[in-house]
C-alpha positions as CSV (number, residue, x, y, z in Angstrom):
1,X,142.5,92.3,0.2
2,X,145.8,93.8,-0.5
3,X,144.7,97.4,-0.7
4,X,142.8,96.9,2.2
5,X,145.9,96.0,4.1
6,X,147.8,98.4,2.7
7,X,145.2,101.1,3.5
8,X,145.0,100.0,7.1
9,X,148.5,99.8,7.9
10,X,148.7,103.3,6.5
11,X,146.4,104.7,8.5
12,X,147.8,103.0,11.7
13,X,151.6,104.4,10.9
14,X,149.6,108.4,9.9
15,X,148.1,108.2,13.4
16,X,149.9,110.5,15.8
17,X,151.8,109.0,18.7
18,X,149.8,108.9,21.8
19,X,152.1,109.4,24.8
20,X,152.3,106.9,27.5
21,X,151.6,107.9,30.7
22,X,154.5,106.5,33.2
23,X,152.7,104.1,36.0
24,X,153.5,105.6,39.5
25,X,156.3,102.8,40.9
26,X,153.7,101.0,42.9
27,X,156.8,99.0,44.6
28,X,157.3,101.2,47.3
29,X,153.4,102.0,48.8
30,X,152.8,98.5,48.3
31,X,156.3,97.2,50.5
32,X,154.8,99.5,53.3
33,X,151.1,97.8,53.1
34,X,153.0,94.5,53.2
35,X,155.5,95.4,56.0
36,X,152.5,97.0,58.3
37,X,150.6,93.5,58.0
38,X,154.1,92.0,59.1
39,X,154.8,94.1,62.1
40,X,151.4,93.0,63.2
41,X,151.8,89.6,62.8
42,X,155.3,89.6,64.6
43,X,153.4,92.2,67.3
44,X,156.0,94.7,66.4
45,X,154.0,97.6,67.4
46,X,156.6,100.4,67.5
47,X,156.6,99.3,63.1
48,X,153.1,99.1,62.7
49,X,152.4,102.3,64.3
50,X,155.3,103.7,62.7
51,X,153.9,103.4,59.0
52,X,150.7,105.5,59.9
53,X,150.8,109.3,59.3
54,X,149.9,111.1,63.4
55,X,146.3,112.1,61.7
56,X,145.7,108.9,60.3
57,X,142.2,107.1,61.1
58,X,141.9,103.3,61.4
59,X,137.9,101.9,60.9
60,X,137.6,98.9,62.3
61,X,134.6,96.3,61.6
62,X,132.1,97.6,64.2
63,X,130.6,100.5,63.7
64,X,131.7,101.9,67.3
65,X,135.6,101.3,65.7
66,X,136.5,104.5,64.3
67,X,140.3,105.8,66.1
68,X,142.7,108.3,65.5
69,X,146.4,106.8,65.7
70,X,147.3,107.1,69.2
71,X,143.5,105.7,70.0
72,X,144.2,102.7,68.1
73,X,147.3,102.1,69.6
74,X,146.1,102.5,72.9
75,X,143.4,99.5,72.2
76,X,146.1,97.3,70.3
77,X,148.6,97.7,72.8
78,X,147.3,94.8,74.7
79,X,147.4,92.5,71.9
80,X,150.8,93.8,70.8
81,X,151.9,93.7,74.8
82,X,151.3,89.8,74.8
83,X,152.7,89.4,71.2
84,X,149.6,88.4,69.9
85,X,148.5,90.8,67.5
86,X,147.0,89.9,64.3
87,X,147.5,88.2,61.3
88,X,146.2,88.9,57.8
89,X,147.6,87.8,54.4
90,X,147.3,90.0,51.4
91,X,145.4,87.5,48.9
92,X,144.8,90.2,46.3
93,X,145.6,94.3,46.2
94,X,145.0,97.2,43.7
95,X,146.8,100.6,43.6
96,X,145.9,103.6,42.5
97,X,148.2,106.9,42.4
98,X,147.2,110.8,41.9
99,X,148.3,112.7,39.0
100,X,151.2,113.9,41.5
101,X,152.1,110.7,42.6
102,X,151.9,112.1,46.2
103,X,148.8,110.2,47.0
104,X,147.9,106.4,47.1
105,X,144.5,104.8,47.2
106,X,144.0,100.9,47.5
107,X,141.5,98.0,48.1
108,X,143.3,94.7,49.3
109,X,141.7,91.0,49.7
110,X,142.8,89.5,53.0
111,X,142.4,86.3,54.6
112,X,142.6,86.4,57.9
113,X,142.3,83.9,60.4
114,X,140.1,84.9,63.2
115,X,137.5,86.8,60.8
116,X,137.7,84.9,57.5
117,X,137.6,87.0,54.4
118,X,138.1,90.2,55.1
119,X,138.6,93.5,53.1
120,X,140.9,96.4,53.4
121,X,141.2,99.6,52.1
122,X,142.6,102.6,52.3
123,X,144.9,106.1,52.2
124,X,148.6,106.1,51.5
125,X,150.1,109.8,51.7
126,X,153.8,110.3,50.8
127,X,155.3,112.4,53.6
128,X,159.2,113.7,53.4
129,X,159.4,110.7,50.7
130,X,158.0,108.1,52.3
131,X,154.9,106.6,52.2
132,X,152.6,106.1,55.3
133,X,148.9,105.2,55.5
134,X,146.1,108.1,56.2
135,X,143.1,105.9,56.4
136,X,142.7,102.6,56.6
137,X,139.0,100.7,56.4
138,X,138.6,97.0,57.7
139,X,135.9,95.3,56.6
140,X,134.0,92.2,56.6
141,X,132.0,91.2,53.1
142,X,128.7,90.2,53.5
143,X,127.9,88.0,50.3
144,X,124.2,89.7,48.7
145,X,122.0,86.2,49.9
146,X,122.9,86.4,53.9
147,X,122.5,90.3,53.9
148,X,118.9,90.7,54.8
149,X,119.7,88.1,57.6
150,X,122.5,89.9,58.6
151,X,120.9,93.1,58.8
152,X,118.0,92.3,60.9
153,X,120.4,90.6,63.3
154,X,122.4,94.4,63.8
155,X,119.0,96.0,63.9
156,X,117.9,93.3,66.8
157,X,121.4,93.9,68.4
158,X,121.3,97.9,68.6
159,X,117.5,97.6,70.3
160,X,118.8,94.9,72.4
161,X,119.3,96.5,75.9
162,X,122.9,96.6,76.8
163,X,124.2,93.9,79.3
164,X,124.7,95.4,83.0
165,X,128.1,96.2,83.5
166,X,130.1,94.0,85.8
């Protein structure tokens, strides 16, 4: 027993040193995903805009819902106008950084109020030093057991002919 020891902690103090790779400060990408959800709950929609690149794309839950920035903000600007945006709160997030650390990639949890459990993910680019979101995917999970249900509704609502406009 005592040579085996002996042997084993001899082998672990020949093995070479394996450098540790430095984690990418995931403070400061992850302040700007908090903040953005922030300006939108306080309808502060000169910040919320501000933290997206000017090529960034926003996909929304329906499959019509994919904007460039200045679309979005043209559709939000109602909600923002009456200080009624939108509220979601971060219940889980991961980060992930390039080799660079010039690029940020991240799926977050969300609870929000008016859609239940929700999903985000996205695109964080540094730009000048900052970082500012390139993409950004909201999505709705569909647990496995309701999906076949779920998809035969869509498939009934794209065949459906559209209401007459008023």
């Amino acid at each position: 027993m005592f040579l085996t020891s002996l042997l084993c902690l001899s082998l672990v103090s020949a093995a070479p040193e394996v450098p540790k790779k430095a984690a990418a400060p995931a403070a400061a990408p992850a302040a700007v995903l908090d903040d953005w959800h922030k300006a939108a709950a306080e309808a502060d929609e000169a910040r919320y805009f501000g933290h997206f690149t000017a090529d960034a794309v926003f996909l929304g839950t329906d499959a019509t819902e994919r904007w460039n920035r200045d679309a979005f903000r043209a559709w939000a600007k109602p909600y923002f106008s009456q200080g009624k945006a939108w509220s979601f709160r971060v219940v889980s997030r991961n980060l992930f950084f390039s080799k660079e650390g010039t690029v940020a990639w991240f799926d977050e949890v969300l609870d929000t109020p008016n859609m239940g459990p929700a999903r985000g993910s996205g695109v964080l680019v540094k730009e000048g030093g900052r970082w500012k979101i390139s993409q950004y995917n909201l999505s709705v999970p569909i647990p496995n057991a309701l999906l076949t249900d779920f998809k035969d509704r869509i498939e009934a609502h794209l065949k459906a002919p559209s209401a007459p406009a008023k």
